[in-house]
C-alpha positions as CSV (number, residue, x, y, z in Angstrom):
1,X,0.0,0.0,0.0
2,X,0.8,3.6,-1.0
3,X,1.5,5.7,2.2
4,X,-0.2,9.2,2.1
5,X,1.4,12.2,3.7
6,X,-0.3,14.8,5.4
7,X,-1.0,17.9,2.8
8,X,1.9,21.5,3.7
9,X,0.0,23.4,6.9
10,X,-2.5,26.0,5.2
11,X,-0.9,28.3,7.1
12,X,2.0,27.9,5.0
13,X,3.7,30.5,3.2
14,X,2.3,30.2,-0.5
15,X,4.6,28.2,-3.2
16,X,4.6,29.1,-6.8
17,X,3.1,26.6,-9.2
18,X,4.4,24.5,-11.8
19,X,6.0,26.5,-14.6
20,X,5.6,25.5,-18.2
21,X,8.7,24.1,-19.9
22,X,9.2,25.0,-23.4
23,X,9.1,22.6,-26.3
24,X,12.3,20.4,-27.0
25,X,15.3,21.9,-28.1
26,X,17.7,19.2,-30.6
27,X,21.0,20.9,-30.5
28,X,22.8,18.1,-32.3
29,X,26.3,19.5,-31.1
30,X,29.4,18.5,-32.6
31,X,32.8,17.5,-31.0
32,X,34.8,16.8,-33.6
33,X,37.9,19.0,-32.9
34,X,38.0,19.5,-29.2
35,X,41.2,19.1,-27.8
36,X,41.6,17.3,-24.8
37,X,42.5,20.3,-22.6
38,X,39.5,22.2,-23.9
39,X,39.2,24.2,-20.3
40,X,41.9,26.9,-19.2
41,X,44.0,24.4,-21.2
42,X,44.2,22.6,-18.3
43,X,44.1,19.1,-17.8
44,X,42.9,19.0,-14.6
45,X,40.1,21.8,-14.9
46,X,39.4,19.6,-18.2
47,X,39.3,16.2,-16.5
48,X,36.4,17.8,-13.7
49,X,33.9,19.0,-16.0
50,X,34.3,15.6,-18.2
51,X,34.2,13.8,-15.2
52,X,30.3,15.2,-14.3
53,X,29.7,14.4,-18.1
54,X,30.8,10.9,-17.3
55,X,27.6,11.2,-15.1
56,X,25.1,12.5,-17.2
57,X,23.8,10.0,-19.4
58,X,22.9,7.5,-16.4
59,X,22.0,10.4,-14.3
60,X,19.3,12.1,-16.8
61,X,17.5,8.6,-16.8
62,X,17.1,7.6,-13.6
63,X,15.7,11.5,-12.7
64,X,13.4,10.2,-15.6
65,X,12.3,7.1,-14.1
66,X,12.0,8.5,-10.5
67,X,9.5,11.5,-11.5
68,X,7.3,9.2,-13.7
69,X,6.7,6.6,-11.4
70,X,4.9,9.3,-9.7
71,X,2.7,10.3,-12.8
72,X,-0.4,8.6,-12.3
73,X,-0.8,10.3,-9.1
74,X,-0.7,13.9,-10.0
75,X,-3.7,15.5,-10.7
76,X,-2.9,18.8,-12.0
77,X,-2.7,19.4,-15.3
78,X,0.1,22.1,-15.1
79,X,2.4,19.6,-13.5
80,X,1.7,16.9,-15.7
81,X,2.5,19.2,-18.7
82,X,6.0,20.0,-16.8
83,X,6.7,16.6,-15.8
84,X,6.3,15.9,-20.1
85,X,8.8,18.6,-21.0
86,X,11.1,17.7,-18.3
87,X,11.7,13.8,-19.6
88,X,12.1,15.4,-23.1
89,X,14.8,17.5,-21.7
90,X,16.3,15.7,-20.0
91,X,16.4,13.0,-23.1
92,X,17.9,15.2,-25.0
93,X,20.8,15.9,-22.2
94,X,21.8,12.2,-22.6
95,X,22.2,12.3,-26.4
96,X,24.3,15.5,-26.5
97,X,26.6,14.3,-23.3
98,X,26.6,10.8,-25.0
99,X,28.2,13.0,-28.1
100,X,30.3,14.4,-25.8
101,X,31.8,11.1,-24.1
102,X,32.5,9.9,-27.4
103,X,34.3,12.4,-28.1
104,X,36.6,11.7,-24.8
105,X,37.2,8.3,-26.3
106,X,38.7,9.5,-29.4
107,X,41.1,11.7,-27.9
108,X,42.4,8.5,-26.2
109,X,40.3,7.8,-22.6
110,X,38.7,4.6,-21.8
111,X,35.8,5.1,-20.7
112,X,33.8,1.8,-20.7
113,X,34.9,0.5,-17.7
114,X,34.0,3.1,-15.4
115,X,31.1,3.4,-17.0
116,X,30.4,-0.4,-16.3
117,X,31.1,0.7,-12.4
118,X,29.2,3.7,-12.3
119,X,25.6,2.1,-13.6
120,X,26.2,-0.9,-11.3
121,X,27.1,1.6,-8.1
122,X,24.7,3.6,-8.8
123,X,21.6,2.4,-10.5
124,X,21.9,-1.6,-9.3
125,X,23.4,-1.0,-5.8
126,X,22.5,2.0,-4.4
127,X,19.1,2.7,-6.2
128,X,17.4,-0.2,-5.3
129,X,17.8,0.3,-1.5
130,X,15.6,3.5,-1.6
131,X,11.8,3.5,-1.4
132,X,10.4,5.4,-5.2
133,X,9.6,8.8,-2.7
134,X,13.6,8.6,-1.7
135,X,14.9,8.1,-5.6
136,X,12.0,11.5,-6.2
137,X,13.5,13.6,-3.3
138,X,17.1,12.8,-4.3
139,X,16.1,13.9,-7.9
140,X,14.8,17.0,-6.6
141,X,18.1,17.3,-4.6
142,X,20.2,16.8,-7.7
143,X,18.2,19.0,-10.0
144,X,18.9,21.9,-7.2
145,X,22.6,21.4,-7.7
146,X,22.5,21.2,-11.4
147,X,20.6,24.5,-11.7
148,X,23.5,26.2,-8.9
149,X,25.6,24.9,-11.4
150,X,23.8,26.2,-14.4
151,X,23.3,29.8,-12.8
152,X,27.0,30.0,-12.2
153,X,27.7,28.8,-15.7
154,X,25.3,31.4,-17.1
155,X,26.3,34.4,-15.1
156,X,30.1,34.6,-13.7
157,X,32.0,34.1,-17.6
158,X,34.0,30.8,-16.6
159,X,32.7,29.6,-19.7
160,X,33.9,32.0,-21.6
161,X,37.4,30.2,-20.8
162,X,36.2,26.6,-22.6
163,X,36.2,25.4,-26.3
164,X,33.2,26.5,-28.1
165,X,31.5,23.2,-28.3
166,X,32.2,22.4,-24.8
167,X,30.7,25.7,-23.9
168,X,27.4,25.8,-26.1
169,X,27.0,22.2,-24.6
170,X,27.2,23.2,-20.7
171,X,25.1,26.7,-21.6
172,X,22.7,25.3,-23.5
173,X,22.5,22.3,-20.5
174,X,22.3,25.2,-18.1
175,X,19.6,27.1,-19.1
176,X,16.9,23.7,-19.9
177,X,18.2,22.8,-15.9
178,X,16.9,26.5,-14.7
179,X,13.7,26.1,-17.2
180,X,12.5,22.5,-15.2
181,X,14.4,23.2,-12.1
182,X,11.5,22.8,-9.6
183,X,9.6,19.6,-11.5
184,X,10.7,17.0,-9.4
185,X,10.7,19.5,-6.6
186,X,6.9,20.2,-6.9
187,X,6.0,16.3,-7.8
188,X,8.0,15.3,-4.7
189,X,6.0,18.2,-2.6
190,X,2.5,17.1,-4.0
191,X,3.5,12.8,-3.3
192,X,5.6,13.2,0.1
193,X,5.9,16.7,1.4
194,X,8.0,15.5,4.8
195,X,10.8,17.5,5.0
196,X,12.4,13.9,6.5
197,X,12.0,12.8,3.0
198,X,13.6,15.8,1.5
199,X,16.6,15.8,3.3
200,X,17.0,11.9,3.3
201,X,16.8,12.5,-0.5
202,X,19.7,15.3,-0.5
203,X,22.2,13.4,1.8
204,X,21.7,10.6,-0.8
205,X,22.7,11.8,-4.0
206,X,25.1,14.1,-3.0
207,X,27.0,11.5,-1.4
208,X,26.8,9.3,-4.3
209,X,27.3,12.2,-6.7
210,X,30.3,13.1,-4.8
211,X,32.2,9.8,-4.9
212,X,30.9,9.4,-8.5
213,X,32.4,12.2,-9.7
214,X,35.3,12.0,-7.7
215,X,36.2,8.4,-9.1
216,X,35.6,9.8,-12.4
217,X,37.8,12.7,-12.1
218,X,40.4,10.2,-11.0
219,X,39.8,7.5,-13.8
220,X,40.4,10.6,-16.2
221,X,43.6,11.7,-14.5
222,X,44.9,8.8,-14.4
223,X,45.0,8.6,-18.1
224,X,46.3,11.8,-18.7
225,X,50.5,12.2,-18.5
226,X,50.1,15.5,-19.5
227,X,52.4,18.2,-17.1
228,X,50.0,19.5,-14.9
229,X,50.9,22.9,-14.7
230,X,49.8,25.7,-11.6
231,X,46.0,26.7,-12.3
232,X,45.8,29.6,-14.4
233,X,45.9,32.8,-12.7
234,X,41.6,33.4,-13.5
235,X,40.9,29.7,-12.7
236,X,42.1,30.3,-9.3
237,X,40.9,34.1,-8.8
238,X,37.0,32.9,-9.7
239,X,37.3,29.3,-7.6
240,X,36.9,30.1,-4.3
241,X,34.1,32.7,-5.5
242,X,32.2,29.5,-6.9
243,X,32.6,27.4,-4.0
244,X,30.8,29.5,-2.2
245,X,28.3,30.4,-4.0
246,X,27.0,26.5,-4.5
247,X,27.7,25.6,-1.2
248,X,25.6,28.7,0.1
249,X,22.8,27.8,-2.1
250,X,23.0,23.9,-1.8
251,X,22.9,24.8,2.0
252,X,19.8,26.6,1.4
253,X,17.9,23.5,0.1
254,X,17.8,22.3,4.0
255,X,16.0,25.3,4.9
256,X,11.9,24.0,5.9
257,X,10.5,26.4,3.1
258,X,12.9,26.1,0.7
259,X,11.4,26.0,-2.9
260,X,13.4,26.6,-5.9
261,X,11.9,29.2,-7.4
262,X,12.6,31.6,-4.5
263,X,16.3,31.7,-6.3
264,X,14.9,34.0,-9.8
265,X,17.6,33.3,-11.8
266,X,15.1,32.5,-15.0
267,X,16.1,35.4,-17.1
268,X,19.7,33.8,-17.5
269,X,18.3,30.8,-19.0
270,X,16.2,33.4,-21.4
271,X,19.2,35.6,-21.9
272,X,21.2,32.5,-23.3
273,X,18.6,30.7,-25.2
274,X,17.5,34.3,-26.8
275,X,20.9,34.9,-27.6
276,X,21.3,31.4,-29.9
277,X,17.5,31.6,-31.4
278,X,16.4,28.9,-28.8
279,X,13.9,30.6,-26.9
280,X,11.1,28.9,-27.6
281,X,11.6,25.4,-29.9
């Protein structure tokens, strides 16, 4: 049997409702000449953005599979509408980091075995253990980081230090995360709005994201002989600025009333995708 949660106090502070998420963008991104430094021109800075693409793929479909187990028991129409848009953007995320990954294997990583490690760890270990409300709420969790992530990409120029295609990828990534940032958050908050489950769900992915990445990082590295020269003068200047950030705003998601569209950071995602012709389709 289903357990039902008591409905938020309606005393509450009011939450904002489901926001509409615009049709599906195919990018169809190509990575035929990136080089393998393609960020600062550093190996390291390199290996730790590939390393999260490592993630991606896996990643995009089990947020898929852990908001539409949910869909036969929301109701309103807006949300349903959201939760469609969300699985085609987040499809699409898989094809275009898939692109991306293959790329990495030309310019000489193996990939497949960590791969191998990273679907078993993560999707045939650890996933299984959690109840489906636990696998929403870490969801929820994860698509919090990504969008700190993607307003940080879309507003401080870091970017602006990476390969074209690398960079059209992570923007264009960026601004679809802001667009369906509180889905999972709002389908989570109408099936299980415990704040237990919410913060069960956050110390869960973010340690398995955390070790994921890590490892990945690592399996990368390892690889790479390249010298391994002092980070570049901006790289270190705008690091500690970013840490900060993310951490303030990952912090954030503990608070009771968090919701994620108390952080407006939408007109970034419309800045970018109005500045490529994307807006809208």
């Amino acid at each position: 049997m289903v357990a039902r949660h008591a409905p938020p106090s309606p005393h509450a502070t009011p939450l904002p409702g489901p926001v509409s998420i615009p049709p599906v963008r195919a990018m169809g991104l190509s990575f035929e000449d990136l080089p393998r430094h393609w960020f600062f021109g550093h190996p390291v800075h390199s290996a730790v953005v590939n390393g999260l693409s490592l993630l991606f793929p896996a990643g995009e479909r089990f947020f898929i599979r852990s908001v539409k187990h949910f869909e036969d028991r929301i109701g309103d129409p807006a949300l349903r509408a959201a939760m469609r848009g969300f699985y085609g953007q987040e499809a699409h995320h898989q094809k275009e980091h898939h692109a991306a990954n293959a790329a990495f294997e030309r310019q000489g990583f193996e990939l497949a075995s960590f791969m191998r490690w990273w679907e078993r760890f993560a999707f045939e270990e650890i996933e299984p253990r959690f109840s489906p409300e636990i696998r929403l709420a870490a969801t929820a969790a994860a698509e919090h980081f990504t969008a700190t992530l993607a307003e940080v990409a879309l507003s401080d120029g870091t970017l602006d230090h990476a390969h074209p295609a690398m960079a059209a990828l992570l923007r264009w990534h960026a601004a679809e995360e802001i667009e369906h940032k509180a889905v999972a958050f709002d389908v989570l908050r109408a099936v299980d709005p415990r704040y237990r489950t919410r913060v069960i769900g956050f110390l869960v992915v973010s340690a398995v994201l955390a070790y994921g990445w890590a490892r990945a990082v690592r399996h990368l590295l390892a690889q790479d002989a390249s010298a391994r020269p002092p980070l570049p003068t901006e790289a270190r200047r705008r690091l500690p600025r970013v840490i900060k950030k993310v951490a303030l705003r990952l912090a954030d998601y503990l608070r009771p009333g968090f919701h994620p569209e108390q952080h407006d950071n939408r007109a970034l995602a419309r800045a970018y995708l109005a500045s490529i012709d994307r807006l809208t389709a």
